[in-house]
N, C-alpha and C positions, 0 to 999 in steps of 0.2 A: 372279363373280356368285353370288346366290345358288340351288341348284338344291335344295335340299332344306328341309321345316320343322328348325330346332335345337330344341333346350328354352326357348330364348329369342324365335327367332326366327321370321315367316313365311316364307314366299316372295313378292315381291312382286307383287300383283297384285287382293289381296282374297280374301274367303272363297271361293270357288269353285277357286283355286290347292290354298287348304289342307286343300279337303274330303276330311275318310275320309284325309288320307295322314297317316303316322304318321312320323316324325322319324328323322332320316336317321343309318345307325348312324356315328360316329365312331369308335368302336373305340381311344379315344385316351386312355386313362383308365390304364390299368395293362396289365402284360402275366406270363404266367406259363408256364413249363414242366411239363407233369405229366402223367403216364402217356405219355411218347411225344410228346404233342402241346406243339405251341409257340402260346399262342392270349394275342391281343388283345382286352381288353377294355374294357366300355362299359358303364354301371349299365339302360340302354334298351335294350337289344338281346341279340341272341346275340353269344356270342365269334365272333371271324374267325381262324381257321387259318393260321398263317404255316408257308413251308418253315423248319427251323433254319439247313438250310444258304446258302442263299439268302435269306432273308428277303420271297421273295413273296409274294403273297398266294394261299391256298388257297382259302378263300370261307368263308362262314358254319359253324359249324361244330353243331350241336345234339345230340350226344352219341347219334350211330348213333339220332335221332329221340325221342331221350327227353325233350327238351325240345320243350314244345308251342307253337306257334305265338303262343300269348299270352303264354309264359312268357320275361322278362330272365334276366339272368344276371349279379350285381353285376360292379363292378370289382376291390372287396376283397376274394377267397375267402379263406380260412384253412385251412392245412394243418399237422396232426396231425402231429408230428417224429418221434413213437414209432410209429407204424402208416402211415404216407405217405398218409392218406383225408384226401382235399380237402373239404369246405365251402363250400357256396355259398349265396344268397338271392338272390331278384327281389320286388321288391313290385309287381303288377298288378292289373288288374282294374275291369272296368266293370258297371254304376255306383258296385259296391263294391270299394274293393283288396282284393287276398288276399297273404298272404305265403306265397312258393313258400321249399319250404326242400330242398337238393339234399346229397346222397352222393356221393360218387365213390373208387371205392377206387384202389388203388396204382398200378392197371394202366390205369387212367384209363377203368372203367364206371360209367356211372351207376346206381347201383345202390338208390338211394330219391331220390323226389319227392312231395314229403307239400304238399298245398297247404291252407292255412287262412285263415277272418274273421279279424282281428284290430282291427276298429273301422275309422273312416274316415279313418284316420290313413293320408298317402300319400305321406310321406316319411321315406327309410329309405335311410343310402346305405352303412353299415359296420356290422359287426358283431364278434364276439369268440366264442373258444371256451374253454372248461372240459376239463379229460379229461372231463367227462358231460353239460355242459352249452354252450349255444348263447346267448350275452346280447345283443339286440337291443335298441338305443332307435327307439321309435317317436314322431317328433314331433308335434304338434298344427299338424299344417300338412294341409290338408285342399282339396281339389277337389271344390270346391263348384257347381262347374259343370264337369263332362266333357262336354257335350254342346255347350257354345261352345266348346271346342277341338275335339270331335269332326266338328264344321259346320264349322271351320277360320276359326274367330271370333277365337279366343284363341290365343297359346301355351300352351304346357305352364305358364311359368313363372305366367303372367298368368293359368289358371286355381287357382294354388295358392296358398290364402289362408292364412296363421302367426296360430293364436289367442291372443292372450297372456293369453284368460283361463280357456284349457282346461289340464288336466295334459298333462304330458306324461309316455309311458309308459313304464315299463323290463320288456320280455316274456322269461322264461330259457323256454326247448325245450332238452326232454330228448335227446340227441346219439339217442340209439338207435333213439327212437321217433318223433323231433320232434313230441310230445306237449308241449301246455305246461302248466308246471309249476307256474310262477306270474308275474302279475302285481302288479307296482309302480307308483305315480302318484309326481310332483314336483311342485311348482310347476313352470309353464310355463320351458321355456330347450328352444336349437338344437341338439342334437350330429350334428355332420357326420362326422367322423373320429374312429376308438374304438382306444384303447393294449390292451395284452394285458387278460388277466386270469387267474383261478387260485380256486381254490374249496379250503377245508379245513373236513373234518367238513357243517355245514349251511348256511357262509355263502362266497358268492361276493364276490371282489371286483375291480372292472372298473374299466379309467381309461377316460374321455370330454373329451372337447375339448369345452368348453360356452361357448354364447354368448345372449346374453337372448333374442335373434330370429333372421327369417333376412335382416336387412337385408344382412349381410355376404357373401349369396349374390347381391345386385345385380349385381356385376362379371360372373356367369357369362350373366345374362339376357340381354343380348346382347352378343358377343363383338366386334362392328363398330365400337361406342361410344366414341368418343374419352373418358381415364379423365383424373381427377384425381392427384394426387399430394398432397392434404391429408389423405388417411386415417391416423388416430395409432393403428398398428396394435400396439403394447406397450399405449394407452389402451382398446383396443375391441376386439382380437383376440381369440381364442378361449382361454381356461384351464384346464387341466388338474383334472379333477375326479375325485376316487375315490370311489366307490360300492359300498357294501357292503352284499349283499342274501342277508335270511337265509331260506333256503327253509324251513325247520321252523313258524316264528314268523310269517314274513311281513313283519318289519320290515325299513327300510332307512335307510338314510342316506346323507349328500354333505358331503365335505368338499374343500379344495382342497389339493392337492398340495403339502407344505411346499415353499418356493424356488422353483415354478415362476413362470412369466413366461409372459405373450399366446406362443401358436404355432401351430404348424399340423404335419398329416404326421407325426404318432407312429411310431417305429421303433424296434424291439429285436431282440434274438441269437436271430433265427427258431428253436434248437434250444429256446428257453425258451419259446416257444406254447403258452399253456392252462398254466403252471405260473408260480408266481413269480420274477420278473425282477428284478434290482438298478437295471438303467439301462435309460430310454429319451429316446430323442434325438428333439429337436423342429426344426421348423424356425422362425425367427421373424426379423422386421425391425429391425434398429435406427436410429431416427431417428438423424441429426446433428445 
């Protein structure tokens, strides 16, 4: 049964079950090794501590309290292959998000948490590093009512509305300072999952998994829902899109990756992070 709200989901019983309680962490998203610690992660929550050797559970974990009580911790950090400093993001914040952006060096301290506005933009689930720079897309998907989820009115998912006739943003932060650097607008589209990227001289260039909306996030909204099997996911999946953004000028561009095909789950030779990469490998469906 259900005992906690999901991002989809309530508890059954009506808003007074949901009031003021915040969504139960799953921990089921990614997992990672660094500095010592073995942690579970979840884009809503803190990471959860496992033993390595045992694999139990240790409990919450918030980096000797450096993460504050309102602050997530993604599931996609990125780490630096030349200097071992981890990389993180959470986007929170009531009534406005703020993007929390995290340090953690080799020996696994947290050692900067720079929190910032970035619009009311409140969806953000991956990001990307540069040797200097930090490339985040921020979608136009906006919670336009926190306080019906807050009253335990709405889920998460059901107060998060996809504008498709707002831009959507591309924000580079300066690694050092997590100062930002510049801002970019597109036409409206979804990037859920973001491929490496690599900067030379003044222009960065990042791949993103882009899709028109975020209808293709339906399946996640609630997890209980008996699914179909008529989604043509080579017709409607997500595509691989390179993005080239020149910090001097300010210009940018999208173009689609020659040869690619609908996928999901971007992955490459972890020592090529923040540097340019020859191959990365997608996951994707093939109808019959």
């Amino acid at each position: 049964k259900i005992l906690y709200r999901g991002v989809g989901t309530q508890i059954p019983g009506g808003f007074l079950r949901n009031m003021f309680r915040a969504p139960g962490n799953a921990a089921n998203t990614s997992v990672i090794l660094h500095g010592g610690k073995l942690l579970a992660l979840w884009e809503g929550g803190k990471p959860f501590e496992l033993d390595p050797a045992t694999l139990e559970t240790v409990g919450e974990y918030t980096y000797e309290g450096g993460l504050s009580a309102s602050q997530p911790f993604s599931a996609h950090p990125r780490l630096d292959p030349r200097t071992g400093t981890l990389y993180n993001f959470g986007v929170f914040g009531v009534p406005k998000p703020k993007l929390h952006f995290y340090k953690i060096d080799g020996k696994g301290a947290l050692v900067s948490n720079v929190s910032q506005y970035v619009g009311d933009y409140s969806m953000c689930h991956d990001f990307a590093i540069t040797d200097r720079h930090a490339v985040f897309v921020l979608c136009p998907a906006f919670m336009r009512t926190p306080f019906k989820f807050l009253f335990g009115f709405n889920s998460i998912f059901e107060s998060i509305e996809f504008d498709q006739t707002a831009k959507t943003k591309v924000v580079v932060l300066e690694l050092a300072t997590a100062k930002i650097v510049r801002e970019y607008e597109f036409d409206s589209f979804f990037g859920f999952h973001i491929g490496n990227a690599h900067e030379r001289h003044d222009e960065i260039s990042v791949d993103v998994l882009c899709v028109k909306d975020m209808d293709i996030m339906g399946g996640l909204a609630d997890v209980f829902m008996e699914r179909g099997d008529n989604f043509q996911f080579l017709a409607n999946g997500a595509t691989f899109n390179r993005f080239t953004l020149n910090l001097a000028t300010g210009d940018a561009s999208r173009t689609l990756v020659p040869g690619s095909i609908a996928g999901e789950f971007p992955a490459w030779n972890p020592h090529y992070t923040g540097r340019e990469n020859r191959y990365t490998w997608l996951a994707t469906i093939l109808e019959n």
